[in-house]
C-alpha positions as CSV (number, residue, x, y, z in Angstrom):
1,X,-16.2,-18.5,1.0
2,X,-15.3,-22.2,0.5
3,X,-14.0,-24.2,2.8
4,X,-12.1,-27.9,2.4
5,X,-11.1,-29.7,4.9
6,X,-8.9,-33.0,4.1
7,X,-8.3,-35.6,6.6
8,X,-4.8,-37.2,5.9
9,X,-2.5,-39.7,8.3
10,X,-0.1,-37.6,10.4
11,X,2.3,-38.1,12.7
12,X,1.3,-36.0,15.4
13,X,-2.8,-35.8,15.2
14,X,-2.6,-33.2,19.0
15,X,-1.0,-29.7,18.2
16,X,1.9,-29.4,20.7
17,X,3.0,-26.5,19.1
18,X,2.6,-22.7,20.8
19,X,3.5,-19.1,18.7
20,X,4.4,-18.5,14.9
21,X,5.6,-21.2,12.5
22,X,8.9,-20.5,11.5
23,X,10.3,-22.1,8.0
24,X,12.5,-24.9,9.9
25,X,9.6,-26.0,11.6
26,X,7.4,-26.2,8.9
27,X,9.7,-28.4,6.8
28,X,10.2,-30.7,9.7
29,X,7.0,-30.9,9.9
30,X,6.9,-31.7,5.7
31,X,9.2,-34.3,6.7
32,X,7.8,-36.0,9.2
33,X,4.5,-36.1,7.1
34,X,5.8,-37.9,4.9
35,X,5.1,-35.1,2.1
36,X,8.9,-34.4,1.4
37,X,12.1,-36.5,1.7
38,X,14.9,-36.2,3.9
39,X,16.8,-35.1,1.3
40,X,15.0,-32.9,-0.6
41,X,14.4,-31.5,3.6
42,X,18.0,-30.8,3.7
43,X,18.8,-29.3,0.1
44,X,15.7,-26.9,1.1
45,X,17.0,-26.1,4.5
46,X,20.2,-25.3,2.9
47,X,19.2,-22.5,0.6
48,X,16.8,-20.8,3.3
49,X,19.9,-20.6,5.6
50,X,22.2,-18.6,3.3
51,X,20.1,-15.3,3.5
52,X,17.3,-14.1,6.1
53,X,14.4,-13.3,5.3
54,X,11.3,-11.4,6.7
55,X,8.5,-13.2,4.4
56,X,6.2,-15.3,6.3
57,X,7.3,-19.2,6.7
58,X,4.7,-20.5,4.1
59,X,5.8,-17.8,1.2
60,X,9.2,-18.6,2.0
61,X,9.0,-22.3,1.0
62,X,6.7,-22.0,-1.4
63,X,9.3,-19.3,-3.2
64,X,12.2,-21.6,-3.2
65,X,10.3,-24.4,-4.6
66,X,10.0,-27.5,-2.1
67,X,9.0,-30.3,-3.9
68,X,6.5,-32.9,-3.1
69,X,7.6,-36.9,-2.4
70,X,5.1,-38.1,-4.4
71,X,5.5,-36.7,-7.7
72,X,8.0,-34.2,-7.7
73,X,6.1,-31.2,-8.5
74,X,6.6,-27.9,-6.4
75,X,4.7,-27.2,-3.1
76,X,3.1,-23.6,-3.9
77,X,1.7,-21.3,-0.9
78,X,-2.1,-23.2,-1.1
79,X,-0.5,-26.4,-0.6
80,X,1.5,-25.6,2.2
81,X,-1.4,-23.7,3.8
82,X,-3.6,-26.5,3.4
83,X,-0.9,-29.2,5.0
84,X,-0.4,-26.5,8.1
85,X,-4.1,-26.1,8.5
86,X,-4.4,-30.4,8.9
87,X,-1.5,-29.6,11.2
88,X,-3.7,-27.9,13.3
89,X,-7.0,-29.6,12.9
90,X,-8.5,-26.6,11.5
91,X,-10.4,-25.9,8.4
92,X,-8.1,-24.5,5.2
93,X,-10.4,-21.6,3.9
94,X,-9.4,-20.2,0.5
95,X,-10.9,-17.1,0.6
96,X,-14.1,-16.4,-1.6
97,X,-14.4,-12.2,-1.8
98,X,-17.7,-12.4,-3.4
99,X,-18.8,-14.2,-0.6
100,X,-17.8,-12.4,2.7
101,X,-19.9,-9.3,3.8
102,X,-17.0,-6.4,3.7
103,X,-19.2,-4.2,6.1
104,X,-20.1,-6.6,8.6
105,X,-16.3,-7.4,8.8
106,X,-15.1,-4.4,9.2
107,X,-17.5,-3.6,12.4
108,X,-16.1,-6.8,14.0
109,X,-12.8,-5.6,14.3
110,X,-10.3,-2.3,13.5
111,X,-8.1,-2.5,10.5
112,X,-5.4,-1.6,12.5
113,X,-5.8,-4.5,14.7
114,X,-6.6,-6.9,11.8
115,X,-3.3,-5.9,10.5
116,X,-1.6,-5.9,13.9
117,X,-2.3,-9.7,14.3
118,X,-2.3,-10.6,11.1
119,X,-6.4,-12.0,11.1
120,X,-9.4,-11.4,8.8
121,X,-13.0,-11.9,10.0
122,X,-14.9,-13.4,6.8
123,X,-18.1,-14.4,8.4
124,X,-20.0,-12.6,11.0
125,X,-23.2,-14.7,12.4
126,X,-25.7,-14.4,14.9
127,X,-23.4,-16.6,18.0
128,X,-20.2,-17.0,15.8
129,X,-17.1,-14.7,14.3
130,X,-15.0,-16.9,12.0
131,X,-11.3,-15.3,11.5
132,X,-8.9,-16.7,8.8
133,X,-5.2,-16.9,9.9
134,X,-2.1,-18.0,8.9
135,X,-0.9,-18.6,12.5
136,X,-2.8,-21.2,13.3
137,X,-0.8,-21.5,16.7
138,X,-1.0,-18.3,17.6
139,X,-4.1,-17.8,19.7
140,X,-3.1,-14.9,22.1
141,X,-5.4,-12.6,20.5
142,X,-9.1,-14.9,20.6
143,X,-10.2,-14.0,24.1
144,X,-10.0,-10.5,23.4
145,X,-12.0,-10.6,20.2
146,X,-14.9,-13.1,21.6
147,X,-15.0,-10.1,24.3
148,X,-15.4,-7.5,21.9
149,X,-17.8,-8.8,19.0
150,X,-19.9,-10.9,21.9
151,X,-19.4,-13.7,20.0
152,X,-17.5,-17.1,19.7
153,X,-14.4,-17.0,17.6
154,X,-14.1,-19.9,15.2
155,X,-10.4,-20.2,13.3
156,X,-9.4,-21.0,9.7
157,X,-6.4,-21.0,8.2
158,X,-5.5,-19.1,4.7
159,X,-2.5,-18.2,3.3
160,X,-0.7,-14.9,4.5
161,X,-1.1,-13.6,0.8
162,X,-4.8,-13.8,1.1
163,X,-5.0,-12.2,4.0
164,X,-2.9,-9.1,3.5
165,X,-4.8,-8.8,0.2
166,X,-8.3,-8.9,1.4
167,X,-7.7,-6.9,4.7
168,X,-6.2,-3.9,2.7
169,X,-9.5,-4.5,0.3
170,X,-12.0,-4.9,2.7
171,X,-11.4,-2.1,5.3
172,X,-10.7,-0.2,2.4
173,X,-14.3,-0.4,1.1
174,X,-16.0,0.1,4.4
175,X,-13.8,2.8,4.8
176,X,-14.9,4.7,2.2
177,X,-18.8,3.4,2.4
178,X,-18.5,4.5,5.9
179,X,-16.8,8.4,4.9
180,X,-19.5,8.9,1.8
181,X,-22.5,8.0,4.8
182,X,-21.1,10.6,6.9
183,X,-20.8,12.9,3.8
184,X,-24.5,13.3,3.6
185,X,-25.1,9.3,2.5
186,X,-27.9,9.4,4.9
187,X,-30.3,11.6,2.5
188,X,-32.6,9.9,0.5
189,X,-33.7,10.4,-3.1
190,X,-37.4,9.8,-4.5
191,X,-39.4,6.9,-4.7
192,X,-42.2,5.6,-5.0
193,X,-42.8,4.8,-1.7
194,X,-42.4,8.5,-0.5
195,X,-41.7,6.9,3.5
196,X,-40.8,9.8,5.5
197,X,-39.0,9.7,8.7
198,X,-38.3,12.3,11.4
199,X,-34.8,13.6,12.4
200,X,-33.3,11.8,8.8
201,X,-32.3,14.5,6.6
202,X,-28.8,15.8,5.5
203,X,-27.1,16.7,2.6
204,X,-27.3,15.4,-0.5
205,X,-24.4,13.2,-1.1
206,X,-22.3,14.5,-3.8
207,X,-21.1,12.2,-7.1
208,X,-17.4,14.0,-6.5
209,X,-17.1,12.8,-2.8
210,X,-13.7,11.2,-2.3
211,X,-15.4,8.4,-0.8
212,X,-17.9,7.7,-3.6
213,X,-14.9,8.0,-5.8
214,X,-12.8,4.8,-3.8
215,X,-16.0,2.7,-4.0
216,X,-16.6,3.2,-7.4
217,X,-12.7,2.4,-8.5
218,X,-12.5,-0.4,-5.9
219,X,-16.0,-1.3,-7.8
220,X,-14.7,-1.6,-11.7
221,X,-11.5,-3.1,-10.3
222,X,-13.0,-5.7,-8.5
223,X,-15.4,-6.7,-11.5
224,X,-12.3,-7.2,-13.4
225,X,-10.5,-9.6,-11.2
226,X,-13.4,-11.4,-11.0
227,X,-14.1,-12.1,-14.5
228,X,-17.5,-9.8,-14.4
229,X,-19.5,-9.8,-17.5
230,X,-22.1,-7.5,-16.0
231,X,-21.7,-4.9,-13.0
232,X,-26.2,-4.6,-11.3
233,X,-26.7,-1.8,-9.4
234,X,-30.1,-2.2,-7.9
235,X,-31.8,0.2,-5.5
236,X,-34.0,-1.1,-2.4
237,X,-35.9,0.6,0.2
238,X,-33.4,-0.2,2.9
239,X,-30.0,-1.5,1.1
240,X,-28.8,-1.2,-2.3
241,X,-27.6,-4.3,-3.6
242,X,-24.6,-4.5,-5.9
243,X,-23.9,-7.9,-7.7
244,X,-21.6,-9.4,-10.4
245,X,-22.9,-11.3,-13.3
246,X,-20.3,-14.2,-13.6
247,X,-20.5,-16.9,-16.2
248,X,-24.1,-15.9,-16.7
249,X,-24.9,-16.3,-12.9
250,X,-25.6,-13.0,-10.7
251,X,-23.6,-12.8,-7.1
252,X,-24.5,-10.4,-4.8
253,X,-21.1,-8.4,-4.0
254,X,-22.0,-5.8,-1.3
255,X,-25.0,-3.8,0.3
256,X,-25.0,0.3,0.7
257,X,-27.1,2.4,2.4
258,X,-29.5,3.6,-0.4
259,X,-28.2,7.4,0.1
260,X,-24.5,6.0,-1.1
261,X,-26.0,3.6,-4.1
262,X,-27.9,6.9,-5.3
263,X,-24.3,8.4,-4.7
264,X,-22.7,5.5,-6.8
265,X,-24.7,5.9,-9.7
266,X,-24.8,9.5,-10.0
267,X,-21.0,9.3,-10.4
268,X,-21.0,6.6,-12.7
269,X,-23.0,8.7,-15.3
270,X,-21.1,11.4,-14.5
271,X,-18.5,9.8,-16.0
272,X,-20.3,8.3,-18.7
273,X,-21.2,11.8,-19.8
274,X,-24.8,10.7,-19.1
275,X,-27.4,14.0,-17.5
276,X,-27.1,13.2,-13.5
277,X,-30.3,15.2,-13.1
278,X,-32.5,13.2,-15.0
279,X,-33.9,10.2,-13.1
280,X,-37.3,9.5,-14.5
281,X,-36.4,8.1,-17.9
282,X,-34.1,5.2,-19.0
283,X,-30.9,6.4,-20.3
284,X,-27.9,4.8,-22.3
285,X,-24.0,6.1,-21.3
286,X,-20.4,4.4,-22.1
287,X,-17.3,4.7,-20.5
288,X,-14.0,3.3,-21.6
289,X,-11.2,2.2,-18.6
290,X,-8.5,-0.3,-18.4
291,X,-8.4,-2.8,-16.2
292,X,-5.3,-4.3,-13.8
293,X,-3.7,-5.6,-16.9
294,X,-3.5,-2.3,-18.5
295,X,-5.6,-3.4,-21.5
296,X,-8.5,-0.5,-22.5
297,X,-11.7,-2.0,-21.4
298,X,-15.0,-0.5,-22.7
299,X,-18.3,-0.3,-20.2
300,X,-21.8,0.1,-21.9
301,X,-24.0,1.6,-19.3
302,X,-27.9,1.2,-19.2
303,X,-30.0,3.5,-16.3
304,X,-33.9,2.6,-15.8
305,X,-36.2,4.2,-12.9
306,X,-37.4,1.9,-10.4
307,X,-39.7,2.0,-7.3
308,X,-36.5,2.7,-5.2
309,X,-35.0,4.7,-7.5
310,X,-32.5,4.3,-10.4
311,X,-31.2,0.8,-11.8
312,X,-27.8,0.9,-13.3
313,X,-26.4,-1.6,-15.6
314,X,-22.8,-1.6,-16.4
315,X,-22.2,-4.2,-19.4
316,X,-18.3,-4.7,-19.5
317,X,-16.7,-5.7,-22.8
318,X,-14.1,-8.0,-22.5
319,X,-10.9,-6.9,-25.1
320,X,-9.9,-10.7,-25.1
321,X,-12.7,-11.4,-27.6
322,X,-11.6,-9.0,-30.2
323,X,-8.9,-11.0,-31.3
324,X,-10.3,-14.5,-30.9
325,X,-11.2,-17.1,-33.5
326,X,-14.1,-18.7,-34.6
327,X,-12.9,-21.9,-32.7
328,X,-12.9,-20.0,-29.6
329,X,-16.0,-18.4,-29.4
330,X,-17.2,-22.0,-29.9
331,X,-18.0,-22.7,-33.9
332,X,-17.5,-25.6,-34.5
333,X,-15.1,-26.4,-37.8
334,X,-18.3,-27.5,-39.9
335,X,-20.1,-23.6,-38.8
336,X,-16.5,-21.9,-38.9
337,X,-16.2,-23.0,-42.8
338,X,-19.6,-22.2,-43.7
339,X,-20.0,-18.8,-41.8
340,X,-16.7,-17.5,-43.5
341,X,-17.8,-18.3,-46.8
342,X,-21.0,-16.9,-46.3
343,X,-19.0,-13.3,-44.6
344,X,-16.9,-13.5,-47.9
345,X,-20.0,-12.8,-50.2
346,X,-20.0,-9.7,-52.2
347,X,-23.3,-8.6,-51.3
348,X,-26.6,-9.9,-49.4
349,X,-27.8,-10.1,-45.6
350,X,-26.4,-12.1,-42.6
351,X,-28.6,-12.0,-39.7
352,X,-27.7,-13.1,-35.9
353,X,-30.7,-14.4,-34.3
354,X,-30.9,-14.9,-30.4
355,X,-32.4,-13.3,-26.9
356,X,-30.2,-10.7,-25.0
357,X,-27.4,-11.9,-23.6
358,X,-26.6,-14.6,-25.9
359,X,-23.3,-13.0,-27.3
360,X,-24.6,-11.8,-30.9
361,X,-22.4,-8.6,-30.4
362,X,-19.5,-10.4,-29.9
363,X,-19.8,-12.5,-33.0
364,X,-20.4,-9.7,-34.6
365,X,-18.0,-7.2,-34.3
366,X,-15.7,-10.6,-34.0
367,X,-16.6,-11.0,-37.7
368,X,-16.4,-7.0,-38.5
369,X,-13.0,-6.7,-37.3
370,X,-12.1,-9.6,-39.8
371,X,-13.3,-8.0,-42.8
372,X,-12.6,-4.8,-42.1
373,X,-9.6,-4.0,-43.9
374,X,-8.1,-1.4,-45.9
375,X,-10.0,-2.0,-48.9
376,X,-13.1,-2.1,-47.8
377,X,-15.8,0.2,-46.3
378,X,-17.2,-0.7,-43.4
379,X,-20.0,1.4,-41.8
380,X,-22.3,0.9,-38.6
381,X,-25.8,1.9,-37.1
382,X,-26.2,1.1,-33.7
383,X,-28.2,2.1,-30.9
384,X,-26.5,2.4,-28.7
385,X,-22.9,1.8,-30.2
386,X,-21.6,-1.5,-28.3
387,X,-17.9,-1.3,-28.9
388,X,-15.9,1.4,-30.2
389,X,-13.6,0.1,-33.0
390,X,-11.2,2.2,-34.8
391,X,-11.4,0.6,-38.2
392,X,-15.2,1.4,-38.1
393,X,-17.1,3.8,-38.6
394,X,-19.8,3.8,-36.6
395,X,-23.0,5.7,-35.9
396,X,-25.4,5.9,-32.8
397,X,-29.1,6.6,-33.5
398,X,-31.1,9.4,-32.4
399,X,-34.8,9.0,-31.9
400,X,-35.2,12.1,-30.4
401,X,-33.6,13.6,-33.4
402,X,-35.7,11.7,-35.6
403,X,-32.3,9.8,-36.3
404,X,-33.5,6.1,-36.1
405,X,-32.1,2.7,-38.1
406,X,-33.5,3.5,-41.3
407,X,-32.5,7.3,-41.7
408,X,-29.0,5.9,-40.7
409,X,-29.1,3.1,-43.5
410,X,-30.3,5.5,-46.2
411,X,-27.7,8.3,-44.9
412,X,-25.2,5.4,-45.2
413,X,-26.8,4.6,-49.0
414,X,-24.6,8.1,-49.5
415,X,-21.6,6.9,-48.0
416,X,-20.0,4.5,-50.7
417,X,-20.0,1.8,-48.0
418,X,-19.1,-2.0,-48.7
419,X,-20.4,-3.1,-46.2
420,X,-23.2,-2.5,-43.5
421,X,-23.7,-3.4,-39.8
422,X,-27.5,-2.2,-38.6
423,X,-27.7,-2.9,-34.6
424,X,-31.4,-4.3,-35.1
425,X,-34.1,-4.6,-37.4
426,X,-37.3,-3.7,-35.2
427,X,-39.6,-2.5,-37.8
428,X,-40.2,-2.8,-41.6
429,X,-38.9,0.6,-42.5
430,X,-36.0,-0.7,-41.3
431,X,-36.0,-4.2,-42.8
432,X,-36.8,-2.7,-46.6
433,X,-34.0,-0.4,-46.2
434,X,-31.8,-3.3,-45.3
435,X,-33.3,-5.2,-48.5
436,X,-32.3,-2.4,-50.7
437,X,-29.4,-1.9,-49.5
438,X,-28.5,-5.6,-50.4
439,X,-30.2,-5.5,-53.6
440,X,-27.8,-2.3,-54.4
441,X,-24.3,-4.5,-53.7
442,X,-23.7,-4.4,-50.3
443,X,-23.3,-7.0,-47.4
444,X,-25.5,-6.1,-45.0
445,X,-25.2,-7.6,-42.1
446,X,-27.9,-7.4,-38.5
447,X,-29.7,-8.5,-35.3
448,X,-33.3,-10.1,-34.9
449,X,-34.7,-11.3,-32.3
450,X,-36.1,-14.7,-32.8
451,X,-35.6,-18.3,-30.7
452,X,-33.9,-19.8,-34.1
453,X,-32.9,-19.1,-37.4
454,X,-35.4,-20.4,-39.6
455,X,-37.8,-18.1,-37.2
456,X,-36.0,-15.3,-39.3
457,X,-37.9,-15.9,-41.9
458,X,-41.3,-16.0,-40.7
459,X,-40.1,-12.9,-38.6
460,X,-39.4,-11.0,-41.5
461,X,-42.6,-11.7,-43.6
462,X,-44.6,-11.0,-40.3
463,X,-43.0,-7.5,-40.6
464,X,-44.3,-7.1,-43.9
465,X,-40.8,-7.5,-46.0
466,X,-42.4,-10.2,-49.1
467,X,-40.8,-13.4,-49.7
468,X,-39.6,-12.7,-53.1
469,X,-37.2,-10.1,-52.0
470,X,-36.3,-12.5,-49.2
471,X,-35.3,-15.2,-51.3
472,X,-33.2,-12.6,-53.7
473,X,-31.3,-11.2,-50.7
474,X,-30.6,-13.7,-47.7
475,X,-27.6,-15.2,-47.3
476,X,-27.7,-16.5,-44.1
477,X,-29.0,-16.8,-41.1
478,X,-26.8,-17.7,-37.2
479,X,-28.6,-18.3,-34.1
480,X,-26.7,-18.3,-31.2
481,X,-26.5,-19.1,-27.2
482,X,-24.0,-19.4,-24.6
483,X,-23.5,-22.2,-22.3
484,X,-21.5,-22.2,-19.4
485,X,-18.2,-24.2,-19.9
486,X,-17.1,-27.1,-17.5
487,X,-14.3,-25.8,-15.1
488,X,-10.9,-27.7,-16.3
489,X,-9.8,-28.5,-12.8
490,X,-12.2,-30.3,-11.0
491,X,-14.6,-31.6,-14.0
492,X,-15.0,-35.1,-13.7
493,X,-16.1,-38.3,-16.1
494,X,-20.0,-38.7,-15.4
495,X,-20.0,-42.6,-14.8
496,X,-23.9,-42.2,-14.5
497,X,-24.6,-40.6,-17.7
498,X,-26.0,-43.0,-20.8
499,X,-26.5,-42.9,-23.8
500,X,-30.2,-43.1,-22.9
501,X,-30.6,-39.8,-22.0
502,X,-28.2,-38.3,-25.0
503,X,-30.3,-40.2,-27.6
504,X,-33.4,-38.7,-26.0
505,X,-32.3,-34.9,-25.7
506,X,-31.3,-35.2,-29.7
507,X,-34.1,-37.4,-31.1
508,X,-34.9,-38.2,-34.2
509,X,-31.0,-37.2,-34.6
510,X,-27.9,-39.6,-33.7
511,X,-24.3,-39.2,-32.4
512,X,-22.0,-41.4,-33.0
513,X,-22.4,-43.2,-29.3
514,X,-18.2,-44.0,-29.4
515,X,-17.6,-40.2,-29.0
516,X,-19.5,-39.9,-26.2
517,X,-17.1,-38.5,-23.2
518,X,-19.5,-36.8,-20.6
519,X,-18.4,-35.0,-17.4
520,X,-19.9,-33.6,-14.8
521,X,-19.5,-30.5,-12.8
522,X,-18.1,-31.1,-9.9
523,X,-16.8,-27.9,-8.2
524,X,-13.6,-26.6,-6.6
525,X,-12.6,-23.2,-5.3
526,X,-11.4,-21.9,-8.9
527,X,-15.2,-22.1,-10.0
528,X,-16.6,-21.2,-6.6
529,X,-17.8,-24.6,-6.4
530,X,-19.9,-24.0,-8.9
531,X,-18.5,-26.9,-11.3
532,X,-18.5,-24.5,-13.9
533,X,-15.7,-21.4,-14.9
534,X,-16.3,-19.4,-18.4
535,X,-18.4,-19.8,-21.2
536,X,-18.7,-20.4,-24.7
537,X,-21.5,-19.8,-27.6
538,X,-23.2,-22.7,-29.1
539,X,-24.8,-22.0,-33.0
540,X,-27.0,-23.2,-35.6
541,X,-25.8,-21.6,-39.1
542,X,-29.0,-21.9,-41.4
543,X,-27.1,-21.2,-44.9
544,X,-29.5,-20.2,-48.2
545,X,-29.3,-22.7,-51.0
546,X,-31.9,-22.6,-54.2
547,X,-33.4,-24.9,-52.7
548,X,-34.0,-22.7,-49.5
549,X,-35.4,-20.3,-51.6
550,X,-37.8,-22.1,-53.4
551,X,-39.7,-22.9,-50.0
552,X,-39.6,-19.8,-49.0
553,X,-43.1,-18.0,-50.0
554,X,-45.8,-16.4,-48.2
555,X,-47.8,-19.2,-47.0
556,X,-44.8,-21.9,-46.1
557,X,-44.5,-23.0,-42.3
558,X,-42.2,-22.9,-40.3
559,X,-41.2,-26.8,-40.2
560,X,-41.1,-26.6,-44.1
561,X,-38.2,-24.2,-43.4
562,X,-36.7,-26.3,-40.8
563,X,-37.1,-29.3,-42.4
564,X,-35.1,-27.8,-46.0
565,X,-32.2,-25.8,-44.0
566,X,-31.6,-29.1,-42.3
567,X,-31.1,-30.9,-45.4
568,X,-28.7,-28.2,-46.3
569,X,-25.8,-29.1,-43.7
570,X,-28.0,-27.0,-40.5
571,X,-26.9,-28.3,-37.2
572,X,-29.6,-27.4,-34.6
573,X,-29.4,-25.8,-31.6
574,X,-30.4,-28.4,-29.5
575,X,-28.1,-30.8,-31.3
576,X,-24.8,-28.6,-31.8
577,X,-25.3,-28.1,-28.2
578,X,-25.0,-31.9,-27.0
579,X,-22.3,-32.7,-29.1
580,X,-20.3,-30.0,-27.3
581,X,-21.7,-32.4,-24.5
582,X,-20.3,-35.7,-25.7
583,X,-16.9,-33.7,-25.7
584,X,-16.6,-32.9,-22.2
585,X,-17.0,-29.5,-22.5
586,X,-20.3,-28.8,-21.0
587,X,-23.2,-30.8,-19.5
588,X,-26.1,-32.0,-21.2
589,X,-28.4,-30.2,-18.4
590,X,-26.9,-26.7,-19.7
591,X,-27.4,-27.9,-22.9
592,X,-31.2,-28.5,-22.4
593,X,-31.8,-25.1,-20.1
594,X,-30.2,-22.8,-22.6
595,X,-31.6,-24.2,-26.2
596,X,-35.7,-24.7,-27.3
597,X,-36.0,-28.7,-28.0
598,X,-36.0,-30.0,-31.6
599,X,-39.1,-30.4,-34.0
């Protein structure tokens, strides 16, 4: 949770108030402050009187629009919350789900009563239970609580919407955490730490149990509203831990006991037509859903066995990036020209370079989706598919069927296909077939996993593909990483920032010093204080020229490579990365984290 607390001049610094706030209060209160005039006091008081209303007195001027002295602009439900709160000479608390333990919350206090009074607990310590409010002057209900939870009872104020939201959200879950236990959530499943303890056994707790069913919806919806990219379901010996990956930063979410997490899992590949049963080898499932928006949202899941059991991985695909542009997934408009030209080539191969994570399937089915029209062909070999796309047809590998990349490629060979997507060349059977496949007229295009794109190269002839057929095949190579973005609303300039340490991170390169705009992260409750909110991909677009493939032989280096693609119009990495930088969009310290320095 995150907590702000402003100190501002008032006129009357000792609450003298007692009960609920009604809306005529409140805006003489406005008044008095100083935050709205006496007129725009009266116009409000005006349209409130003409109908009643049963809304709570901070939604009901925040719906009619009161508008703030200073600059006009209309008070909304945050603002008001936050004035009522310095009112009261409490803390405003905008409440932070991912940060407020839903079970210890729900043991504090019944739902019924939560609802009754209209309070949340959010955080449950040791000596101290803090409860968010919206009636800060209603205190009739503290003594009793401190007497039940043994505790002291700390108060915050947060808007009613806020409150109704998370209560319903939060009993919710521990309701249904609570119903699978008693279901038979107390059995364990196999380890490797085969503990055993007297009196603890049960039923197995099934995948179909209505509570394992709530948890896991409440689950997928909740990853959604918070912008998940990545859902971790991780076994321990006494809790399971559940966390969100968001903006390429893990938050723990909630805890289970380990009989409900084995629970969790075993419905999620249920549904991801995955075998239940089987828990000693990794497995690979998808699931397609749609998310509070009603837009279809695809889930790749990922099992692996673990000392405490099973580790899920739920990788969500957002359907936003399917129709972006190059601009927003973060090319710059020197990469963007060069990387559609090079997708425009009749024939060849276009690799994507970069370690897991770094959003080479996005820019890749972003690109496939482009040139897949109805003139062309386009076929894929993946393993396991990543998206499902209608205009492509697409292929999953099958070891056990002796199905891998290269039996795919030359069963595609058959398939009149234009053009080629292969999910990874791991091996050179697959790499020659890739080759051919070029030399034969098609566009081939593939993963590799190297740290930057010259490395292809090298990569490639390591495998055992020769130079030759490199050089007659390549078109180009894009390596890729993402950077968390800046968060627009409380980024600020970096006064401390010089040029010093710009010039240093991209030496022997310049920027142009009168560009330079840094920011800083700063943080605000919209990031979680974390000064940052989304994220966008950063690239280096090596681009084959004759000269390129003149170098390229079996005995060149590496920094002959480097040092001939750069010539060419390659940005790299390092230096793409800190010119996004100098325009404010990110910080040079994510810059240097996420990219390998220049040679």
């Amino acid at each position: 949770m995150t907590r702000h607390s402003r100190s501002a001049p008032l006129a009357a610094l000792t609450p003298t108030h007692t009960g609920p706030v009604s809306w005529q209060r409140l805006l003489k209160w406005l008044h008095e402050d100083g935050v709205i005039s006496a007129e725009e006091s009266e116009r409000t008081a005006q349209r409130c009187s003409h109908a009643e209303s049963a809304q709570p007195a901070l939604e009901r001027l925040a719906s009619v629009g009161v508008a703030r002295a200073s600059d006009g602009a209309a008070l909304d439900v945050e603002e008001l919350t936050r004035f009522l709160a310095r009112r009261a000479q409490l803390e405003y608390l905008r409440i932070d789900p991912l940060k407020v333990d839903a079970g210890k919350v729900a043991d504090s206090m019944s739902a019924s009563y939560a609802e009754r009074h209209k309070v949340l607990p959010v955080q449950v310590t040791a000596a101290e239970l803090v409860v968010a409010t919206s009636e800060p002057f209603v205190t009739d209900w503290v003594a009793e609580v401190e007497r039940q939870a043994r505790r002291s009872v700390r108060r915050v104020v947060a808007s009613p919407a806020a409150i109704r939201r998370y209560t319903a959200e939060f009993f919710a879950l521990a309701r249904s955490v609570r119903a699978a236990q008693k279901s038979g959530g107390a059995a364990g499943t196999a380890s490797f730490e085969q503990l055993v303890e007297l009196g603890k056994s049960g039923r197995q707790l099934d995948a179909n149990d209505q509570g394992v069913i709530q948890v896991v919806d409440w689950l997928w919806q909740y990853a959604f509203d918070q912008r998940a990219s990545d859902i971790h379901l991780e076994p321990r010996r006494e809790q399971g831990v559940i966390r969100f990956r968001i903006d390429g930063v893990l938050h723990p979410v909630y805890q289970v006991p380990p009989g409900v997490m084995n629970a969790i899992t075993a419905r999620v590949k249920l549904l991801g037509r995955m075998d239940v049963v089987e828990r000693r080898r990794p497995q690979d499932g998808r699931i397609k859903t749609r998310n509070p928006a009603g837009e279809e949202v695809e889930m790749r899941l990922s099992t692996l066995p673990t000392a405490f059991g099973e580790k899920l991985v739920m990788r969500i695909f957002d359907p936003e990036t399917a129709v972006k542009d190059l601009a927003q997934l973060g090319f710059t408009p020197h990469d963007a020209e060069r990387w559609q030209a090079l997708v425009a080539r009749p024939h060849g191969i276009i690799l994507v370079t970069g370690p897991t994570g770094s959003g080479k399937t996005t820019t890749l089915y972003s690109t496939l989706r482009r040139v897949a029209t109805e003139e062309v062909n386009v076929s894929t070999i993946e393993d396991p598919i990543e998206n499902i796309d209608p205009r492509l047809n697409q292929t999953q590998v099958q070891p056990q069927l002796d199905f891998g990349f290269a039996e795919g490629v030359r069963a595609l060979m058959r398939q009149d296909p234009d053009i080629i997507m292969i999910g990874e060349i791991r091996d050179l059977e697959t790499a020659e077939m890739a080759v051919q496949a070029a030399l034969t007229g098609h566009l081939v295009f593939s993963t590799l996993h190297t740290n930057d794109a010259p490395s292809a190269f090298t990569r490639l002839m390591e495998l055992g593909v020769p130079s030759y057929l490199l050089g007659a095949t390549m078109l180009g190579v894009l390596a890729q990483r993402l950077v968390r973005t800046l968060c627009p609303q409380c980024r600020q300039p970096d006064e401390q920032a010089g040029t010093e340490l710009l010039a240093e991170a991209v030496r022997p390169w310049k920027i142009n010093k009168g560009n330079y705009r840094p920011f800083k992260a700063v943080g605000c409750v919209d990031c979680r204080m974390t000064g940052y909110r989304g994220r966008m991909g950063i690239y280096e677009l090596l681009a084959v020229s004759d000269a390129f493939r003149a170098v390229v032989h079996g005995d060149t280096s590496i920094a002959a490579l480097r040092k001939q693609a750069v010539q060419d119009g390659m940005h790299p990495l390092r230096l793409a990365g800190a010119m996004r930088a100098a325009e404010g969009l990110t910080t040079l310290a994510e810059i240097i984290a996420a990219t390998p320095p220049l040679q």
